[in-house]
N, C-alpha and C positions, 0 to 999 in steps of 0.2 A: 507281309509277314503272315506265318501263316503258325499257329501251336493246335500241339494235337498232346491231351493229356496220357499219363501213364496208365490208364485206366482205358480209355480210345483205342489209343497203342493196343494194350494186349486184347483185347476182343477182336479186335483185326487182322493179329497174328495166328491167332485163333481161326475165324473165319479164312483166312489166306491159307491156311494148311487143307482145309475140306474141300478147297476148289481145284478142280481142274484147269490147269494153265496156266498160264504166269500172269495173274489182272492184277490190272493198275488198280487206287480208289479216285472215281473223278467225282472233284466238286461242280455241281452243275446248277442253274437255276430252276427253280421250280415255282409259277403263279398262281396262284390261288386267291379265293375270293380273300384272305386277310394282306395280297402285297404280294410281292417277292420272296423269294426264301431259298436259303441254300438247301440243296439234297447228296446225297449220297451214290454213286451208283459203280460197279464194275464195268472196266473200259480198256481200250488203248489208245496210248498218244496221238494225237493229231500235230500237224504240224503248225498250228498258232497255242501249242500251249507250254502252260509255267509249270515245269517238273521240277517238285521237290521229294527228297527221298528224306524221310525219317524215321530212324530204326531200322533199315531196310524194305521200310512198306514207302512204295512209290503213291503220289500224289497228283493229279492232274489239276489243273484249271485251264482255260482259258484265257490265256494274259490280259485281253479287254476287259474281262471280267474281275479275274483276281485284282487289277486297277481301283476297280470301282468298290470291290467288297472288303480289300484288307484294310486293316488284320482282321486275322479270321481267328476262331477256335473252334476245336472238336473235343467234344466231351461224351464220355458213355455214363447214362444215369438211369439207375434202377427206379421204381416208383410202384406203385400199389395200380393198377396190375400187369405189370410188365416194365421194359426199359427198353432205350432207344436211344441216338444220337441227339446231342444237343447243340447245334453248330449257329454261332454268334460269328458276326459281323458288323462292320461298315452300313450296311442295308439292314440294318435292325429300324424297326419303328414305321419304316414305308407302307404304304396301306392302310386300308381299313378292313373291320372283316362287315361282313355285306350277310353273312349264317344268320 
């Protein structure tokens, strides 16, 4: 399962109008010294992945992947100084951070 708030949504619609081309958003892994962690990145399908459309904005994963981390969510939060994606899963808590 994968939810993407109404808030996510429109920053993305947003962003999707500025770009040149028709990009997918893929959720991909990203390691760091705290574990695992979901990222964000501009892409096109491959052929082992989980396309969901929501709102019209396309979705990628990985289906191995998307297995192991749903449910997912995506969230946009503002914060003192700036905002950014907040994307929770399955793979929340894995790791340590090593900083």
């Amino acid at each position: 399962m994968l939810e993407v708030t109404e808030k996510a949504i429109n920053f993305l619609m947003d962003l999707m109008e500025k770009v040149e081309g028709e990009q997918k958003v893929r959720l991909s892994m990203v390691e760091n010294c705290g574990g695992n962690t979901l990222g964000l990145v501009l892409d096109q399908p491959h052929g082992d992945d989980e396309v969901i459309v929501i709102q019209g904005i396309t979705f990628l994963v990985a289906k191995d992947l998307y297995e192991k981390a749903k449910p997912i969510t995506i969230d946009f939060i503002e914060y003192t100084p700036g905002a950014g994606f907040k994307i929770t899963s399955s793979l929340m808590g894995e790791g340590s951070c090593c900083c």
